[in-house]
KEDRENLO-477232 format. One record per residue: chain; z, y, x of N, C-alpha, C, O in turn; residue in three letters. Coordinates in Angstrom, 3 decimals. Example, Ala and Ser with C-alpha at 12.3 -4.5 7.8 and 13.67 -1.06 7.14 Angstrom:
BEGIN
<c:A&n.up:7.800&n.north:-5.690&n.east:13.190&ca.up:7.800&ca.north:-4.500&ca.east:12.300&c.up:7.800&c.north:-3.300&c.east:13.200&o.up:8.465&o.north:-3.319&o.east:14.236&r:ALA>
<c:A&n.up:7.080&n.north:-2.250&n.east:12.850&ca.up:7.140&ca.north:-1.060&ca.east:13.670&c.up:7.870&c.north:0.030&c.east:12.900&o.up:8.039&o.north:1.138&o.east:13.409&r:SER>
REM end
This chain:
BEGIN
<c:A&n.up:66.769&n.north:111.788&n.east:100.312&ca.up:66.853&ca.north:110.380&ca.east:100.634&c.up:67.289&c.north:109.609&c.east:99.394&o.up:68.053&o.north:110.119&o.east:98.574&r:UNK>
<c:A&n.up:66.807&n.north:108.396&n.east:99.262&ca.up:66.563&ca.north:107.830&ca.east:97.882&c.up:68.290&c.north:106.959&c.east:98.397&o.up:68.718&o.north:106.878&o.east:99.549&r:UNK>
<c:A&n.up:69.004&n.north:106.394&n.east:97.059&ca.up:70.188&ca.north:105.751&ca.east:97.005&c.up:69.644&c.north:104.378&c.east:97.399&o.up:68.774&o.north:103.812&o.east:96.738&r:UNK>
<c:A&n.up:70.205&n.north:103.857&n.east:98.526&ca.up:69.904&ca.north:101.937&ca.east:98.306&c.up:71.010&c.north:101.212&c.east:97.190&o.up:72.077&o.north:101.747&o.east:96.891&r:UNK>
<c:A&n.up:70.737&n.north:100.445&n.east:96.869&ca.up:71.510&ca.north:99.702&ca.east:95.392&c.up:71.383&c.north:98.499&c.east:96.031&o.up:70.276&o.north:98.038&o.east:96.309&r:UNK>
<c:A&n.up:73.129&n.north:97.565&n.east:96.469&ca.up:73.423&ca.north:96.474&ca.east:97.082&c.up:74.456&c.north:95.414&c.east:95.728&o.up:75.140&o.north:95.767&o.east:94.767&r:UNK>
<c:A&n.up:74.242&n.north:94.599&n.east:96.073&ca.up:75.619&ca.north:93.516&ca.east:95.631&c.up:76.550&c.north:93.756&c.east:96.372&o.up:76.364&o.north:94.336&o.east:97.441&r:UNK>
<c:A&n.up:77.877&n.north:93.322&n.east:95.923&ca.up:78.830&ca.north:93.527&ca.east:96.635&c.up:78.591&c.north:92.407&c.east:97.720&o.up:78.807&o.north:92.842&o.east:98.851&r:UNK>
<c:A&n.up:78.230&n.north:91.168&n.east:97.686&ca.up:77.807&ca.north:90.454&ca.east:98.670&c.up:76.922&c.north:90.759&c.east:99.716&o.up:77.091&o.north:90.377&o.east:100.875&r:UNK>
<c:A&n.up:75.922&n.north:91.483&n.east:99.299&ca.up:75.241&ca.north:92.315&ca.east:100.186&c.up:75.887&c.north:93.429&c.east:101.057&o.up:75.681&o.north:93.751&o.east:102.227&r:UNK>
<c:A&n.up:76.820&n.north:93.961&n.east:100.018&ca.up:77.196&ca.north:94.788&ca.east:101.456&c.up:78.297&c.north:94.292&c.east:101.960&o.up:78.710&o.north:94.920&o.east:102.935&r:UNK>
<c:A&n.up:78.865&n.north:93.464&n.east:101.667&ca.up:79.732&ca.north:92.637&ca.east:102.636&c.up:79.535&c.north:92.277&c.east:103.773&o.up:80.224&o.north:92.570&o.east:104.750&r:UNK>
<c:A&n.up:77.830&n.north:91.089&n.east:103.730&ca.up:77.288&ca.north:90.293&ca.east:104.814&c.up:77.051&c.north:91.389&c.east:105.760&o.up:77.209&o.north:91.010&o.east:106.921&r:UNK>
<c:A&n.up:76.722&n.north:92.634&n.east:105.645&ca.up:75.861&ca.north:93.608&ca.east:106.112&c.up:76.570&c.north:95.062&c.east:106.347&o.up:76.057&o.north:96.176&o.east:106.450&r:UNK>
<c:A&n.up:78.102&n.north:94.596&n.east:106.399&ca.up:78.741&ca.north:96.036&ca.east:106.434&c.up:78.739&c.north:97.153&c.east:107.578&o.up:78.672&o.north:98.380&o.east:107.511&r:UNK>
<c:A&n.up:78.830&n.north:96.323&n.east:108.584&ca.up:78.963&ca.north:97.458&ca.east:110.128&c.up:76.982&c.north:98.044&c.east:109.938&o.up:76.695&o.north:99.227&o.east:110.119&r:UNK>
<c:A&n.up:75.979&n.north:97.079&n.east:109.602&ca.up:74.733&ca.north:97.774&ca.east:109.382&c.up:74.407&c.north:98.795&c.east:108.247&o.up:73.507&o.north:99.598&o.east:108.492&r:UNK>
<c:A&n.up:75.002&n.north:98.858&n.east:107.087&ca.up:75.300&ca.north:99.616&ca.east:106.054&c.up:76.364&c.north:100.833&c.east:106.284&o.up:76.312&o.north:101.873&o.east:105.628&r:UNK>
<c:A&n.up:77.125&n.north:100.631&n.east:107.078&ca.up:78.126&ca.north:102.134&ca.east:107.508&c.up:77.141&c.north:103.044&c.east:108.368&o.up:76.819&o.north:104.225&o.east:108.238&r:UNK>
<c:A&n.up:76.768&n.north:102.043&n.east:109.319&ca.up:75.969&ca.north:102.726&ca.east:110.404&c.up:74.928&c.north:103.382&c.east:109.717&o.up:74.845&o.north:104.498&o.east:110.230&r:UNK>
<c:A&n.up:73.583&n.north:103.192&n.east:108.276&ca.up:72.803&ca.north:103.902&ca.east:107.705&c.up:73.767&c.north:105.078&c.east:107.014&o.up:73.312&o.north:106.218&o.east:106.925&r:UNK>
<c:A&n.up:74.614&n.north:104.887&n.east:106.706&ca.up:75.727&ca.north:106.125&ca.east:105.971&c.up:75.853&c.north:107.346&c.east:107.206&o.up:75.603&o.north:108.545&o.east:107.329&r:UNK>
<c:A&n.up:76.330&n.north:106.372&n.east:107.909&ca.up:77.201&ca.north:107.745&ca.east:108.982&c.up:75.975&c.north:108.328&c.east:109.825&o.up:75.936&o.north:109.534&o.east:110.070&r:UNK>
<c:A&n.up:74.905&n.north:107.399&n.east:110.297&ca.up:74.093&ca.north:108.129&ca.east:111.051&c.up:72.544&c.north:108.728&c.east:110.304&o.up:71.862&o.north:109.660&o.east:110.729&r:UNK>
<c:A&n.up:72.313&n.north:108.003&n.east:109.271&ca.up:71.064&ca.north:108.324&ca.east:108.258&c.up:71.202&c.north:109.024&c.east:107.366&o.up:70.225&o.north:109.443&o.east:106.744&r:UNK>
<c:A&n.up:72.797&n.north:109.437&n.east:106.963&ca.up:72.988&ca.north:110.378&ca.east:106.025&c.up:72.565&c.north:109.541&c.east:103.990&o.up:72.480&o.north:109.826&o.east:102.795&r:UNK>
<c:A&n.up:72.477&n.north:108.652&n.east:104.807&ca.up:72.226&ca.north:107.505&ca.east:103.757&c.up:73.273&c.north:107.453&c.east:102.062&o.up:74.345&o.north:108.058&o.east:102.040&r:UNK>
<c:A&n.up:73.007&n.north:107.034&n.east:101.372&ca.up:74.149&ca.north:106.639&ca.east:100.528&c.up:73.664&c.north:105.573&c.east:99.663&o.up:72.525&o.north:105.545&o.east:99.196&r:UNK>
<c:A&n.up:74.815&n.north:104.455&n.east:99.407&ca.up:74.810&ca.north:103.158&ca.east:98.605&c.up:75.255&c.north:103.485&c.east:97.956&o.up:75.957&o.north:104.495&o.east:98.009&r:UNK>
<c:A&n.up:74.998&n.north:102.530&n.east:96.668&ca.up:75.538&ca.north:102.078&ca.east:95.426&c.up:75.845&c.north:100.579&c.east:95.213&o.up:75.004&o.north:99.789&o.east:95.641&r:UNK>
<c:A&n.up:76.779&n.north:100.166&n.east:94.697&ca.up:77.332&ca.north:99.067&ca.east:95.264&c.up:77.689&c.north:98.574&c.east:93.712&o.up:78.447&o.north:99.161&o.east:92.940&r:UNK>
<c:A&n.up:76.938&n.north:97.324&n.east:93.448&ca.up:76.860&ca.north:96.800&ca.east:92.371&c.up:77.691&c.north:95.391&c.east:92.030&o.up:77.658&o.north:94.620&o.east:92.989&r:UNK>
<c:A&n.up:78.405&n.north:94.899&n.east:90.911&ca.up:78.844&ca.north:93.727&ca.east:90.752&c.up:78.597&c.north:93.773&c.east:89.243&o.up:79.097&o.north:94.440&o.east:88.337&r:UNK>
<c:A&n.up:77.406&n.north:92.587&n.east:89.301&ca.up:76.506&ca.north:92.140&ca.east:88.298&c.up:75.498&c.north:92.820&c.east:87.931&o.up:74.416&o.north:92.654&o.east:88.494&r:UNK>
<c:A&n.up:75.700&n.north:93.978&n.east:86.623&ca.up:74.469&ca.north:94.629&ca.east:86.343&c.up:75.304&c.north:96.289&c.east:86.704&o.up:74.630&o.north:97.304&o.east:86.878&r:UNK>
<c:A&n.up:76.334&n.north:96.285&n.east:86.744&ca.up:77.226&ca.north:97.469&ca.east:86.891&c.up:77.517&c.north:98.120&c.east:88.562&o.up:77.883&o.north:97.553&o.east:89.592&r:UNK>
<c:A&n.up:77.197&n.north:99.427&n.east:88.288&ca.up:77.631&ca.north:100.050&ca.east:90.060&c.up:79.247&c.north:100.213&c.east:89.674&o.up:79.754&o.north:100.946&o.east:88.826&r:UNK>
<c:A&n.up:79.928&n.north:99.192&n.east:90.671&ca.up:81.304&ca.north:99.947&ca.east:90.872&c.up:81.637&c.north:100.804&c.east:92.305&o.up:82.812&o.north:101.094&o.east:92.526&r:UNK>
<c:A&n.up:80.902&n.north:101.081&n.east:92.978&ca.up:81.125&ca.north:102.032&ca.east:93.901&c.up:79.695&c.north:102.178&c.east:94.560&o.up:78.697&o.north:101.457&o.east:94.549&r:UNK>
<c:A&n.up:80.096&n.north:103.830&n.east:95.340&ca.up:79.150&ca.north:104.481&ca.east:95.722&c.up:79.964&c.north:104.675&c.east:97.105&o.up:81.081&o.north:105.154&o.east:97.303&r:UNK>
<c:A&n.up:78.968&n.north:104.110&n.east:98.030&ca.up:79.202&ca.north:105.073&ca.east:99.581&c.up:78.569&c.north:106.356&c.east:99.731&o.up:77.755&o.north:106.597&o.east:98.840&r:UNK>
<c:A&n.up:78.710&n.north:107.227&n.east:100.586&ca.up:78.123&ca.north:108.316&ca.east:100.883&c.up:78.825&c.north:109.158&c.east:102.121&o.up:80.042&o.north:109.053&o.east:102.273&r:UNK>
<c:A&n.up:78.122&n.north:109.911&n.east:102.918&ca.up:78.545&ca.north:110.762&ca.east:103.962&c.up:79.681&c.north:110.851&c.east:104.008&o.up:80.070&o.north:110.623&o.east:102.862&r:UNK>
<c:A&n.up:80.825&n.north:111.124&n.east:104.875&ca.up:81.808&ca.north:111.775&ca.east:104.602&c.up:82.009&c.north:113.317&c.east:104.394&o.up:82.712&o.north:113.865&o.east:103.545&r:UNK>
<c:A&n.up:81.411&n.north:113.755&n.east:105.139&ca.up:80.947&ca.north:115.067&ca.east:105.215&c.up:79.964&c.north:115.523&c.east:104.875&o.up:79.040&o.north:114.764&o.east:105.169&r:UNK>
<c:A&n.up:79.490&n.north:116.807&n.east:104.160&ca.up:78.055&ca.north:116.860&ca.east:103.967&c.up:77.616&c.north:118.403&c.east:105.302&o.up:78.336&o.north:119.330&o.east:105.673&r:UNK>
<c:A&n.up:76.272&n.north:118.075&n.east:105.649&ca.up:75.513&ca.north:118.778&ca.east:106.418&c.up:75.898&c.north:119.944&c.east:106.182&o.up:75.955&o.north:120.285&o.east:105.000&r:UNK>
<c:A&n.up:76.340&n.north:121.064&n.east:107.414&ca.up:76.642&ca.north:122.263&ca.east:107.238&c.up:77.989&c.north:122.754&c.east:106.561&o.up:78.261&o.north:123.952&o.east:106.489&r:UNK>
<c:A&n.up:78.861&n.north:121.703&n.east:106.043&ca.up:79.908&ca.north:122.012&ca.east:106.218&c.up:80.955&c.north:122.318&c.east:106.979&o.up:80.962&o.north:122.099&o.east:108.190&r:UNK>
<c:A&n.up:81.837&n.north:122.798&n.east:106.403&ca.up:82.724&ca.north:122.673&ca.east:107.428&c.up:84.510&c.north:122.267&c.east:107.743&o.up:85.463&o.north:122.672&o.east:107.078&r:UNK>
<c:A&n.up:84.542&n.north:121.552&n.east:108.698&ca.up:85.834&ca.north:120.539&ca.east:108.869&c.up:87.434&c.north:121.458&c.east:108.703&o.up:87.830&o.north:122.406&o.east:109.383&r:UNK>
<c:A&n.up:87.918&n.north:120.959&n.east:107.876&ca.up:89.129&ca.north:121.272&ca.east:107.480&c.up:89.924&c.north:121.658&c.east:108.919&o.up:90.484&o.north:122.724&o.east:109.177&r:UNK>
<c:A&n.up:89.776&n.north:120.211&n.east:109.958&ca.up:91.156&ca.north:120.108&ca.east:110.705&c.up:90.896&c.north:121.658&c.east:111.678&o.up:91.791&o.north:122.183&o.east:112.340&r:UNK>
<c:A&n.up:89.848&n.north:122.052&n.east:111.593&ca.up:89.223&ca.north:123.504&ca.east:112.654&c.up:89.920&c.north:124.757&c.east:111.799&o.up:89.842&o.north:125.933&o.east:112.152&r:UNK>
<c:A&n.up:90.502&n.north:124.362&n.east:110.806&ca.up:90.937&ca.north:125.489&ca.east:110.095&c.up:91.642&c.north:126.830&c.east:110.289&o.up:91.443&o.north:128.030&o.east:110.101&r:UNK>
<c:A&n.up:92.631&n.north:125.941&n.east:110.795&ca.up:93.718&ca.north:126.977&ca.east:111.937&c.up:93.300&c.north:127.622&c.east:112.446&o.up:93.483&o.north:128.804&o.east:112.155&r:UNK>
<c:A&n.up:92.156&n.north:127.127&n.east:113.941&ca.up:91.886&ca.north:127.895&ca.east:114.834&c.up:90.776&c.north:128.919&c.east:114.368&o.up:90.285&o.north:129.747&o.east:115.135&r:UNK>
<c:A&n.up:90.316&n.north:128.745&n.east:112.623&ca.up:89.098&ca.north:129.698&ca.east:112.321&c.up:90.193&c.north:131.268&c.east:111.862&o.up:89.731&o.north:132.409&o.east:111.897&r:UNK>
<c:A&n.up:91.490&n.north:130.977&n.east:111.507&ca.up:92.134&ca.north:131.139&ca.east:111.104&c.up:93.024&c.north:132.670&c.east:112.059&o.up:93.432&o.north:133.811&o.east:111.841&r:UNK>
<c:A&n.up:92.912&n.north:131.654&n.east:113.161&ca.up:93.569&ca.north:132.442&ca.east:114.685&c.up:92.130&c.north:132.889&c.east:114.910&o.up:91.834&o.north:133.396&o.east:113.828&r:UNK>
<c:A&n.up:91.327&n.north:132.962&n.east:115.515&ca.up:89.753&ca.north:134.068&ca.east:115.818&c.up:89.056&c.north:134.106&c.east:115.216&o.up:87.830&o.north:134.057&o.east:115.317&r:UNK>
<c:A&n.up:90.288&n.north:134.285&n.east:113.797&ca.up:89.031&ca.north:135.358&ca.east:112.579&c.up:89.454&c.north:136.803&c.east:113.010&o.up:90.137&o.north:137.283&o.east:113.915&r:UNK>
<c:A&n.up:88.708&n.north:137.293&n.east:111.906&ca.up:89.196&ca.north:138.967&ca.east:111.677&c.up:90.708&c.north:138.921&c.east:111.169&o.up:91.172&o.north:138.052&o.east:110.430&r:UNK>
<c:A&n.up:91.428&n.north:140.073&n.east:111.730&ca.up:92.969&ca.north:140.403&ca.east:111.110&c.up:93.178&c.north:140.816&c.east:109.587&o.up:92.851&o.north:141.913&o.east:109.133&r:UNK>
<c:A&n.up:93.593&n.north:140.094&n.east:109.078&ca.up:94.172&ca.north:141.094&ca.east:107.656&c.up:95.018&c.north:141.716&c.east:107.178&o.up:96.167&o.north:141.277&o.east:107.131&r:UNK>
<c:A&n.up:94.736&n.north:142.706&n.east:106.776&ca.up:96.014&ca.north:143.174&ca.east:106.125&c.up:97.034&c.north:142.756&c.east:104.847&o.up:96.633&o.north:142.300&o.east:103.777&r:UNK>
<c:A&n.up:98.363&n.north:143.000&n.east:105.180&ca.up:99.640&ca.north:142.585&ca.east:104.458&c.up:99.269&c.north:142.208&c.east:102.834&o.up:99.871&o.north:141.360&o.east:102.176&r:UNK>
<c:A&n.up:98.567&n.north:142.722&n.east:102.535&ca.up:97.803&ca.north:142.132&ca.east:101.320&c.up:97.280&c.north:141.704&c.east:100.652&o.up:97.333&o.north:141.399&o.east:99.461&r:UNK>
<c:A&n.up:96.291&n.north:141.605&n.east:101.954&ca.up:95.450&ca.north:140.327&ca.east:101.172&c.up:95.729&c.north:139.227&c.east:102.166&o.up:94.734&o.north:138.504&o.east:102.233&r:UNK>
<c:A&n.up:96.694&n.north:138.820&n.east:102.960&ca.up:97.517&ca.north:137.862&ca.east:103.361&c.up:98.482&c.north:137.360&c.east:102.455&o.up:98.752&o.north:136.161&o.east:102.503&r:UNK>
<c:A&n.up:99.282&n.north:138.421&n.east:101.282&ca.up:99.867&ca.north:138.004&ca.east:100.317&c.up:99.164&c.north:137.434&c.east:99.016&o.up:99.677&o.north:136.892&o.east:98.037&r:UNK>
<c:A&n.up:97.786&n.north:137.728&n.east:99.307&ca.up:96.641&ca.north:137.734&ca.east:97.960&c.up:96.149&c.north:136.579&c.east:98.148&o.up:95.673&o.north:135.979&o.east:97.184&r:UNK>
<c:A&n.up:96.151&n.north:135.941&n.east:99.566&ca.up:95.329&ca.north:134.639&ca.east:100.006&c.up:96.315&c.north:133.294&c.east:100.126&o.up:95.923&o.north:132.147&o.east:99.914&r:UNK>
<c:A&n.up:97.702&n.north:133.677&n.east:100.517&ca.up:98.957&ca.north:133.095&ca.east:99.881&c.up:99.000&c.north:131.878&c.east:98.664&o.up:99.145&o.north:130.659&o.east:98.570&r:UNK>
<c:A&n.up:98.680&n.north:133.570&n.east:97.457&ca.up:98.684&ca.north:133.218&ca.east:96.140&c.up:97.683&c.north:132.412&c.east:95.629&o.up:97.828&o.north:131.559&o.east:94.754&r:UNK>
<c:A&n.up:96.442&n.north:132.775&n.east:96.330&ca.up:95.418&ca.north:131.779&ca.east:96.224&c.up:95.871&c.north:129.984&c.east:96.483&o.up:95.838&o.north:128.904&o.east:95.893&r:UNK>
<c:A&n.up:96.269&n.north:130.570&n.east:97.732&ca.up:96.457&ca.north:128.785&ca.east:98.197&c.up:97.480&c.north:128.464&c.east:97.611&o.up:97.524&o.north:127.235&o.east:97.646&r:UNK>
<c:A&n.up:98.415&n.north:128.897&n.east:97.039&ca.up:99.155&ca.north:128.662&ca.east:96.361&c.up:99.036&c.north:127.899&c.east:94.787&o.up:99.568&o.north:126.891&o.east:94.321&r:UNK>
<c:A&n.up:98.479&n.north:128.478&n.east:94.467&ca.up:97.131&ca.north:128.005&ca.east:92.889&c.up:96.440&c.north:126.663&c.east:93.301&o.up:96.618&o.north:125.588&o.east:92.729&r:UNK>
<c:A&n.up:95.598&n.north:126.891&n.east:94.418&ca.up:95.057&ca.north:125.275&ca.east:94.571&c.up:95.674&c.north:124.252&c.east:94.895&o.up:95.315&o.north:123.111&o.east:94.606&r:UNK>
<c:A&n.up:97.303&n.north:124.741&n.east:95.936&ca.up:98.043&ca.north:123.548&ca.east:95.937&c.up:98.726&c.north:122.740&c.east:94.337&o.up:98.841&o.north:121.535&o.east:94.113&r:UNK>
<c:A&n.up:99.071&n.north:123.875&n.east:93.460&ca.up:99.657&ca.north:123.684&ca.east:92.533&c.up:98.612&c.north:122.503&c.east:91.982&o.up:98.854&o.north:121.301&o.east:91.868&r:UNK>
<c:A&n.up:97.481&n.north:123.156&n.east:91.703&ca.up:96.586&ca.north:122.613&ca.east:90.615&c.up:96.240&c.north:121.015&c.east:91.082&o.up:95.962&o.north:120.128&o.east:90.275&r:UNK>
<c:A&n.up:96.308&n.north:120.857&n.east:92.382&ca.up:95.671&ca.north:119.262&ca.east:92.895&c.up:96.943&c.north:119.026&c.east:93.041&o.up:96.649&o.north:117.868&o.east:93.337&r:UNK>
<c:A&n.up:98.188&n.north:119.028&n.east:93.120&ca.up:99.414&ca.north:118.589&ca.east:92.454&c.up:99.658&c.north:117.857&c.east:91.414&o.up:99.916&o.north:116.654&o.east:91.430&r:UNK>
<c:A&n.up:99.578&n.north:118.631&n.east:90.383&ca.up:98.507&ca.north:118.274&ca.east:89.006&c.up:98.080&c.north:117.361&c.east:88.348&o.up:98.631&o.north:116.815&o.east:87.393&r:UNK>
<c:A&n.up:96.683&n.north:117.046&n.east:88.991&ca.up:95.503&ca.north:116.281&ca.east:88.732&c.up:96.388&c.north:115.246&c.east:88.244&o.up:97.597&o.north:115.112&o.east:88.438&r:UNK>
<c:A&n.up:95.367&n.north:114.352&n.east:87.402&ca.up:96.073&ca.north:112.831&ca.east:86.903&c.up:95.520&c.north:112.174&c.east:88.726&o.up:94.631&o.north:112.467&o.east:89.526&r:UNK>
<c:A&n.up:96.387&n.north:111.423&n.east:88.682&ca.up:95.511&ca.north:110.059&ca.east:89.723&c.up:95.077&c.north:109.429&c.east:89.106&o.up:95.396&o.north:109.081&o.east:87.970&r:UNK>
<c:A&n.up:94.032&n.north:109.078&n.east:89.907&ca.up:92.644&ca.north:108.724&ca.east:89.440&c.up:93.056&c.north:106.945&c.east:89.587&o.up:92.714&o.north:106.167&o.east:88.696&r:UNK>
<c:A&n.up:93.605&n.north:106.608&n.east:90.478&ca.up:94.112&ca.north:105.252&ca.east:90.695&c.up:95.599&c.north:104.628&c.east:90.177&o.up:96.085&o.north:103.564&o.east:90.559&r:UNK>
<c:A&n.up:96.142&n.north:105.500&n.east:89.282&ca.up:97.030&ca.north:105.195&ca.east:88.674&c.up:96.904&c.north:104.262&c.east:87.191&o.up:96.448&o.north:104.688&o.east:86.130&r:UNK>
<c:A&n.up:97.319&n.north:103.197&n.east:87.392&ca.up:97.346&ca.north:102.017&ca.east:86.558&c.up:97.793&c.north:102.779&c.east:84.603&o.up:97.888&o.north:102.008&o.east:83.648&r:UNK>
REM end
């Protein structure tokens, strides 16, 4: 699906019709002021993923693991919390 390219006025006048091509068309904008895109809409989710908040329960009726690689998967999540800890913000002045 090709990007639509709006003014910010455009997608202002036209916002609840422009969410609705996002969320239900799988659509995505680009959102222009003057000759420059300062933002991009897009899906929230992409097709075939899958939702964080289900995590737990994939979590509880998965397969059992053993003491080790429960300590191994730990350390993992442990690493990605650290690292997006981290990150610069992106919205920091």
């Amino acid at each position: 699906m090709s990007t639509i390219v709006l003014t910010v006025t455009e997608f202002s006048r036209g916002l609840s019709d422009f969410l609705n091509q996002v969320q239900y068309q799988g659509q995505t904008l680009d959102i222009q002021r003057g000759k420059r895109v300062v933002a991009r809409v897009l899906p929230a989710a992409a097709p075939g993923g899958f939702p964080l908040d289900r995590l737990d329960d994939l979590l509880l009726k998965g397969p059992q693991i053993s003491g080790s690689e429960r300590q191994s998967m730990a350390k993992d999540v442990g690493a990605l919390r650290s690292n997006l800890l981290t990150r610069d913000d992106p919205w920091a002045s």
